[in-house]
N, C-alpha and C positions, 0 to 999 in steps of 0.2 A: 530572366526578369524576376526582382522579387516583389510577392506580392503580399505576403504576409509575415510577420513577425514572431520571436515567441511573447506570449501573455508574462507581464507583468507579476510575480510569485514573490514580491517582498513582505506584502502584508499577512502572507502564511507564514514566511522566517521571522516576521515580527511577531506572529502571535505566538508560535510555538516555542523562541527563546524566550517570551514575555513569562509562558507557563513555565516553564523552568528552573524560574526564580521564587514559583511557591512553595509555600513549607507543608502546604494543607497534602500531597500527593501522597501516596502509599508506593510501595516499592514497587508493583506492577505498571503502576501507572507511568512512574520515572523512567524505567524500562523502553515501554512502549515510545515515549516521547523522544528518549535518545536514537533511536531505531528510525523513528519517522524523520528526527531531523535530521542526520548521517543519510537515509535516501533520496530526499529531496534536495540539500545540497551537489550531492552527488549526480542526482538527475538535471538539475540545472545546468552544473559546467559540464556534463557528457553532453547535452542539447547544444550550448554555446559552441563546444568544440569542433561540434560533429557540423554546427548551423555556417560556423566561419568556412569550413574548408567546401562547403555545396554553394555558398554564396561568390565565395569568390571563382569558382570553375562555371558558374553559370550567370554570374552579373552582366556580362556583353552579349550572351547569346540570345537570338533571336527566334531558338527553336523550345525554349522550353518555359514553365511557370512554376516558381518555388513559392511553397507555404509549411511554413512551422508551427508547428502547437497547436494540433487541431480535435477537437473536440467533439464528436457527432450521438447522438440520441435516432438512434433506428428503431424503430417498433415495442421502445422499449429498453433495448438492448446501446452500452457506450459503446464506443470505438475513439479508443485517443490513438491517434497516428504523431509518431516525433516531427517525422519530415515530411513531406510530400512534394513529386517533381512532375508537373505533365508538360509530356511530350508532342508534340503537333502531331506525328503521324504513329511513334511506337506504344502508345498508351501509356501507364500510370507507374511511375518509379515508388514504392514506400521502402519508409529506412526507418528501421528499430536501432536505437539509439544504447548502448550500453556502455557504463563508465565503471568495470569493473577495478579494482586494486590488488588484487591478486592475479592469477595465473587462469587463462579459460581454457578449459578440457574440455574438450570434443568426441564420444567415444564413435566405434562404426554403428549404432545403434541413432544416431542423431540426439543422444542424452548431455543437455548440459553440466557442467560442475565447475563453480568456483573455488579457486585450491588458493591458500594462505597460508603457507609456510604449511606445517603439519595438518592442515584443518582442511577439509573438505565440505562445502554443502550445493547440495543438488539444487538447481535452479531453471524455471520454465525455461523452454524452446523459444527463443525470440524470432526461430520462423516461424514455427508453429504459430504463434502467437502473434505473427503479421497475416500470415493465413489467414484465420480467424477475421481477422478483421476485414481482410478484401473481400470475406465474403459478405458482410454486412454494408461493404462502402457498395459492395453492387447492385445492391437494392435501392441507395442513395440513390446513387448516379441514375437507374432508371426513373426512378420517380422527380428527378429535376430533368428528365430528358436528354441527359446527356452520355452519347454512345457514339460506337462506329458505324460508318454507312454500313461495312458489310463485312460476313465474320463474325456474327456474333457479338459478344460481350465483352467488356474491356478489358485488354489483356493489363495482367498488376505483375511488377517485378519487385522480388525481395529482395533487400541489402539490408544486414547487421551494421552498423559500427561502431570499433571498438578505439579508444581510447590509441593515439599513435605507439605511447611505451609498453600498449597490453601484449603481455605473451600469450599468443594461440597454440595449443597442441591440437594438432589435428587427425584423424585417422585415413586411411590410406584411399583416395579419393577412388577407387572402383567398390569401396562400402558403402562410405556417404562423402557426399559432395559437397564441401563445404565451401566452394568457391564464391560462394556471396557473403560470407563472413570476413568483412577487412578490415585494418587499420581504417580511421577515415581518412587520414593524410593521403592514403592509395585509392583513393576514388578516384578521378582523374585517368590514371593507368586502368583503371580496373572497368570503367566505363568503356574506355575505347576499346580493349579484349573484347568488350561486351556487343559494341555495336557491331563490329567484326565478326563476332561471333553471327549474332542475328541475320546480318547481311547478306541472307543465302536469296536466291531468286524466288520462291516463292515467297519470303517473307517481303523482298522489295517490294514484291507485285500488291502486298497485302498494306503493304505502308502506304504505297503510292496512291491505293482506291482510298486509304479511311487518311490522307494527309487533311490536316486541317491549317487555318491561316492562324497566325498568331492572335489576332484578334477575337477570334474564334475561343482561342481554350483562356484567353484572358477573360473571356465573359464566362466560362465554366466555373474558373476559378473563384471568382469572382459569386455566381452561386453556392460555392460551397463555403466561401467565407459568410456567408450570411445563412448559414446552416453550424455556424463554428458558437457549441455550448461550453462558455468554462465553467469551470468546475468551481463550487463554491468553497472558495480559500480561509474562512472563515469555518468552516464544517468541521465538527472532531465527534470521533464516535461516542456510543454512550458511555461506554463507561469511561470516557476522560470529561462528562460532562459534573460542574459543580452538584453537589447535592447540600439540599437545606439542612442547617443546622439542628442538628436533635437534642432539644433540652429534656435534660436525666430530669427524674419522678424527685420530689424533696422526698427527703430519709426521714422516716415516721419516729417520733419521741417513742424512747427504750419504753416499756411496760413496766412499773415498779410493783409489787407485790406486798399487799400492804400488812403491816406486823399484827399479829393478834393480840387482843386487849391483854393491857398489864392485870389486874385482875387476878387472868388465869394463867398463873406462869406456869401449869401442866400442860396447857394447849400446845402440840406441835405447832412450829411452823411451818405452814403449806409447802411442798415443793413444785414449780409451775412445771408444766408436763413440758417434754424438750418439742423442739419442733425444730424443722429446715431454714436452715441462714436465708435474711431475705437480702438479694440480691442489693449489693451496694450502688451508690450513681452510674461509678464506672461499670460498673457490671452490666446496668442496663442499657448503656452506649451501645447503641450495634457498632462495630468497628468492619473496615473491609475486609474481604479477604486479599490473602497477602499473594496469595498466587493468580486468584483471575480477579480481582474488586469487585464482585459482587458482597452483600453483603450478607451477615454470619448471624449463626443463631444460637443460641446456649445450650449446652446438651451435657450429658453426665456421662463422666468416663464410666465403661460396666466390667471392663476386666483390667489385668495392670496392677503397676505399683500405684497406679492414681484412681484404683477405683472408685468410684462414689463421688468426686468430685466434679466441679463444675468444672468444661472449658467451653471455648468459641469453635462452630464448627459452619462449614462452607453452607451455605443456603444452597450451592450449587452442587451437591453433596450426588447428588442422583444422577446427574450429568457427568460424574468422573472425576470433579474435582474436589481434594482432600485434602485443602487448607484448612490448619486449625490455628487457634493462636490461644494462649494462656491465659485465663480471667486474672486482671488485674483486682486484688482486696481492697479496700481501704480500711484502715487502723481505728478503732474507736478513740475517741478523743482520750482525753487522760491516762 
């Protein structure tokens, strides 16, 4: 039975290709946005794909409760689960959802990598990382009252799914056991191994005392739907937030140096003692930086072919980062 759906995430694709179209962004920031849109696309149709093939295996059945897209705030701490399935009598199915496009490596260490033709990058355990969260969903669940009679605490099962065309490599299953990493189209097949597998006597015996009625985990579910936080789709971190326009200092009239009386055409004429260039409009625009967008502060090269001169340097300079950018001059008129 399905009981929940996924959330609504168009007004986050509206906003984020809205920003896309500005001209005001610095190259970090453009960065960042292509990144965010590419995984959020990504993460929607890996959820759809992965949401079609758990709804159709479980739409007629009268033993289990599906919810998508769920959202929990525990003591502080999120928990987004992709899927979620409960069980009347074997406890709680969660499914990490991944829509990789390249190749996922699996080593005997339990280390993920996604591999793209020659490029390799390491990326979180998505057991690990459903882990994690069963242990915060079990704080939930006690605190709405929802448990087994007997037994302890509610048993959580981990399932990956991956994309039907993703290639899995996998290491040799007496290292690590990657047997709940599937295609989702193999659910289905991979369930029933599973129940099969579980179906030993003591665990019947253990099914049979905590079996619950359907109506039963329809009202659990049903609690946890009304514990379900989304997330605000409208949120972008700070530094992809606008900043108020900085109006440059007006440029103070040249100093003219006035001629000595005709009179005494013995008198030198004065020479004005030199002094340091005063920073032009552009000069005193803070501009971003180009690597993280915080913003830059004027400093003087001390060694180099550009010693003595002005450039922009990271305001985040102390923190490791060593974005500088060139002081733009402007020309004197005439």
């Amino acid at each position: 039975m399905l009981l929940k759906t996924a959330d609504d995430k168009s007004k986050r694709l509206a906003l984020l290709e809205d920003l896309q179209r500005s001209t005001l962004l610095n190259a970090f920031q453009k960065k960042w946005l292509r990144e965010e849109l590419m995984r959020l696309r990504k993460g929607i149709q890996g959820e759809k794909d992965s949401a079609y093939y758990l709804d159709q295996y479980f739409k007629h059945g009268a033993n289990h409760v599906v919810l998508h897209d769920l959202r929990f705030v525990v003591d502080g701490d999120v928990v987004q689960i992709d899927h979620m399935v409960i069980n009347r009598g074997f406890g709680i199915y969660l499914f990490e959802t991944k829509n990789y496009s390249g190749d996922l490596v699996i080593n005997e260490h339990g280390e993920f990598t996604a591999q793209y033709d020659d490029m390799h990058f390491g990326i979180p355990s998505p057991i690990e990382q459903s882990q994690r969260h069963a242990r915060l969903l079990q704080r939930l669940l006690k605190q709405l009252g929802i448990g087994n009679r007997i037994g302890g605490e509610m048993s959580f099962f981990h399932v990956v799914l991956l994309h039907p065309k993703a290639i899995i490599k996998r290491p040799a299953r007496n290292t690590f056991d990657t047997s709940n990493v599937i295609k989702a189209d193999q659910f289905p097949s991979w369930h029933k191994q599973f129940v099969d597998k579980e179906g030993t006597f003591g665990e019947t015996l253990k099914l049979m005392a905590n079996l619950r009625g359907l109506d039963t985990i329809q009202d659990w579910a049903q609690k946890l739907v009304r514990q379900h936080r989304p997330a605000n789709l409208l949120e972008l971190p700070d530094f992809m937030q606008p900043k108020p326009a900085q109006v440059a200092p007006a440029a103070k009239a040249p100093h003219i140096q006035p001629s000595p009386p005709a009179s005494d055409p013995q008198t030198p004429t004065p020479i004005a003692a030199a002094s340091a260039p005063e920073p032009s409009p552009s000069m005193a625009t803070e501009p971003s930086c180009p690597r993280c967008g915080k913003a830059m502060v004027q400093r003087v090269a001390k060694k180099g072919a550009k010693a003595g001169n002005l450039f922009w340097g990271c305001s985040g300079f102390t923190a490791g980062c060593r974005g500088t950018r060139e002081v733009e001059s402007v020309d004197s008129p005439g």
